[in-house]
N, C-alpha and C positions, 0 to 999 in steps of 0.2 A: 886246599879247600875241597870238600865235599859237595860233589854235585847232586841234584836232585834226580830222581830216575825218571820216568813215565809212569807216577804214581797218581797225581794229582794233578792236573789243567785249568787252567783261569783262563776266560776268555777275556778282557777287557774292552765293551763296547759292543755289543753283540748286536751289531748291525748284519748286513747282508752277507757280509765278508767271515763275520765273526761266528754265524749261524751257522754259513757251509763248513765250517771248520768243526763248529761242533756236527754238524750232521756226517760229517765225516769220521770222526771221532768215532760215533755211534756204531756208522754204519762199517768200519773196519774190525769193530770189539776191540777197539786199542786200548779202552779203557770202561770201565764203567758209569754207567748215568752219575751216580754217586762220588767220584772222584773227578766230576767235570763240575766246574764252577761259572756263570755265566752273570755279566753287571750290563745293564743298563738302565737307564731314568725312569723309560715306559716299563716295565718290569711283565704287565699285561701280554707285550707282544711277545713274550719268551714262555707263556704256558704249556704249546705244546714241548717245550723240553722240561719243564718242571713237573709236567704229569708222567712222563719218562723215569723222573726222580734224579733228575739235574738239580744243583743248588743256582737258585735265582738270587740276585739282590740290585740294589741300586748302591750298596756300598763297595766299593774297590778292596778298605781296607782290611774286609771281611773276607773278598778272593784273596787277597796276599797273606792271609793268616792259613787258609784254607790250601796254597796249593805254591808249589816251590817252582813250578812253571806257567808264564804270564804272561798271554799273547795277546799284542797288543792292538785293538782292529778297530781305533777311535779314526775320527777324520784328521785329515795332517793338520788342519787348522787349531786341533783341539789336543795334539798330544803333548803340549808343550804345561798346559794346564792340568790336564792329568794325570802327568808323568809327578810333577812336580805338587799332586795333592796327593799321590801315594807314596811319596818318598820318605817319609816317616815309619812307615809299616815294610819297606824293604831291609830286606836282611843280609848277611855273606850268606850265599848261598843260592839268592835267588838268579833267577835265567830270566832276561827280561828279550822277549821277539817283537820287535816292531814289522805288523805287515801295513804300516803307513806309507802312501810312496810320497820320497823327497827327504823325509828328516834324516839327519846324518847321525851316525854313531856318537860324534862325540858330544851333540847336544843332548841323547837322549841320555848320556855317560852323567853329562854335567846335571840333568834338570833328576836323575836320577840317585845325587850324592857320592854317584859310584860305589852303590851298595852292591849292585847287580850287576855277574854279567850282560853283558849289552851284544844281542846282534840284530840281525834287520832278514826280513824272508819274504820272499814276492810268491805267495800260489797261485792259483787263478781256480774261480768259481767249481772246477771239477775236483775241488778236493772235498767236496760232498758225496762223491760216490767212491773216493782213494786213489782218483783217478788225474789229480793235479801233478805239472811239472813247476816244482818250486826251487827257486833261485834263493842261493842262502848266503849272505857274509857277513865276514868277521872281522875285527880290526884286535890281532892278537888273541887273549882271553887265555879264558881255560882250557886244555885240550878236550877232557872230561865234560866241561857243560856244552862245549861245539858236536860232539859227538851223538849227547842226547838229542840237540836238535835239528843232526842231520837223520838220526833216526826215524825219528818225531813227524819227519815229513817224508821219506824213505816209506814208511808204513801210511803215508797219505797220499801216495804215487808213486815220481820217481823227484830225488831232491840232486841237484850241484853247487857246489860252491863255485863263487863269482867276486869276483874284485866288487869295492862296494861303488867305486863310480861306474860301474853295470847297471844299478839296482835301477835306475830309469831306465836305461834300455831294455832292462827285464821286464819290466812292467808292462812296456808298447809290445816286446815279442810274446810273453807268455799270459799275461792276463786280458790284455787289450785283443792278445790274438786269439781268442776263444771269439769275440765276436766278429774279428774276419772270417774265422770259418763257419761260424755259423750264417754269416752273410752267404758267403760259395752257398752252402747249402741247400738255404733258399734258394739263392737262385737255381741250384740244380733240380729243385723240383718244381718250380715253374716251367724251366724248362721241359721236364718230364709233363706237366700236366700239356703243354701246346702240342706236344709230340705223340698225344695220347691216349694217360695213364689219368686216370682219377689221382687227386691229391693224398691220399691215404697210400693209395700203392707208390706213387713217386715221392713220400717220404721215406719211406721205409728202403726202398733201392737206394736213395740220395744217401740215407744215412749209415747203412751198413756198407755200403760201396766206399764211402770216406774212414768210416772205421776199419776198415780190410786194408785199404791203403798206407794207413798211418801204422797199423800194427805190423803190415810187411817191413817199412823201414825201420820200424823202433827192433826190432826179432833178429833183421838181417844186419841191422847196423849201416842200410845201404844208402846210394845216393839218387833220389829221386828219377836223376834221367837214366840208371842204370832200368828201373820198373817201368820207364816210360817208352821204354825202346824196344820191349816185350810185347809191346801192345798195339805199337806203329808199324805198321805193315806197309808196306810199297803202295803208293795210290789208293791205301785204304783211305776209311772215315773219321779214323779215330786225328789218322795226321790231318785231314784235312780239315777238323773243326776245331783242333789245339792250332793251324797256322792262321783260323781265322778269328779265334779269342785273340791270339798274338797283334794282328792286324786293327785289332777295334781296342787294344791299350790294356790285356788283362794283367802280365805279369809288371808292368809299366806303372798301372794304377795301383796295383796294390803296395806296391814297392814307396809311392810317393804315398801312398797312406801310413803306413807304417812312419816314414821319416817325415810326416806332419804331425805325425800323434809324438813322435819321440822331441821335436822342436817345441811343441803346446805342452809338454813335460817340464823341459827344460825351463 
């Protein structure tokens, strides 16, 4: 089987999910406005891509003609309807990505005739600026069409493949976890502002202080207490206010958030 390249993109359902995908798209030059295809009902709220020279429609079966890659960003409640009103118009050849969380491969295999490769991809809302870490699997397939779509999202951040009974757990750590930290954040610049700082300057320290952070371990490969040990000094400050987060339930709380969000998955 011939796999399709990164020539053409379908977005299917271009909601919130489907949008940052395309603004991602845009904003990497992975592709052209022109070889990005984008469906939804309200067709209105996708103008600013259509004045870009994105193809807009409300028809599916007009992206599946138009592009041999078909990422699927409907609500889970709705993919099973949609899968199965564009199954006519798939072909051998097509690469079908579900970023729905919960539906399984094999139902989207079956509601999709098994015309399409079938895999399933978690990014999370920072793949608008290239900057998502997306969780990819596969059950078998093509080696050729898995390749394109670790590329696919490779050039939208950084991509891994993951067993697919992960893909909920991927969901709680990497898209769900964009708004733990952007919680921390906040609060780190509340805190900045009682300590201080106008809101404007304690965003800007909160937020490049978290970006410096994240880019030393992702650069160094390292493990967080190795950068934390750097920083804690004997009867310094720094220990002093991490043993007093410790004390009022920080790493504690977040920890049972994480495994309530991954339970309210389940």
């Amino acid at each position: 089987m011939t796999s399709p390249s990164l020539s053409h993109i379908a977005l299917i359902g271009a909601g919130n999910l489907g949008q940052a995908l395309a603004e991602g798209l845009l904003h990497r030059r992975i592709l052209p406005a022109s070889s990005i295809c984008m469906t939804r009902h309200r067709t209105s709220l996708l103008e600013p891509f259509a004045r870009q020279g994105v193809m807009v429609t409300e028809d599916n079966h007009v992206a599946c003609r138009h592009a041999g890659i078909l990422l699927l960003a409907v609500k889970p409640f709705k993919v099973r309807e949609v899968v199965q009103e564009m199954a006519p118009s798939l072909r051998p050849g097509h690469i079908l990505v579900s970023v729905a969380t919960g539906v399984p491969m094999n139902d989207l295999r079956q509601w999709s005739g098994g015309k399409a490769e079938v895999f399933r991809a978690m990014p999370n809302t920072a793949v608008s600026i290239g900057e998502s870490l997306t969780c990819i699997a596969r059950d078998g397939g093509d080696d050729s069409a898995f390749q394109t779509v670790h590329e696919l999202f490779d050039r939208l951040g950084r991509a891994v493949e993951i067993p697919e009974e992960l893909m909920n757990a991927a969901t709680v750590l990497g898209a769900c976890g964009v708004a733990y930290a952007l919680r921390f954040i906040r609060a780190m610049v509340q805190g900045g502002i009682e300590i201080g700082f106008d809101a404007q300057t304690a965003a800007l320290i909160a937020n490049q202080t978290v970006r410096g952070a994240a880019t030393i371990l992702l650069d160094g490969n390292l493990h967080p207490e190795a950068e934390i040990d750097k920083v804690t000094t004997p009867k310094g400050c720094t220990i002093a206010g991490l043993n007093e987060m410790e004390h009022q339930g920080f790493s504690s709380s977040l920890i049972k958030g994480i495994t309530t969000s991954y339970e309210k998955i389940a």
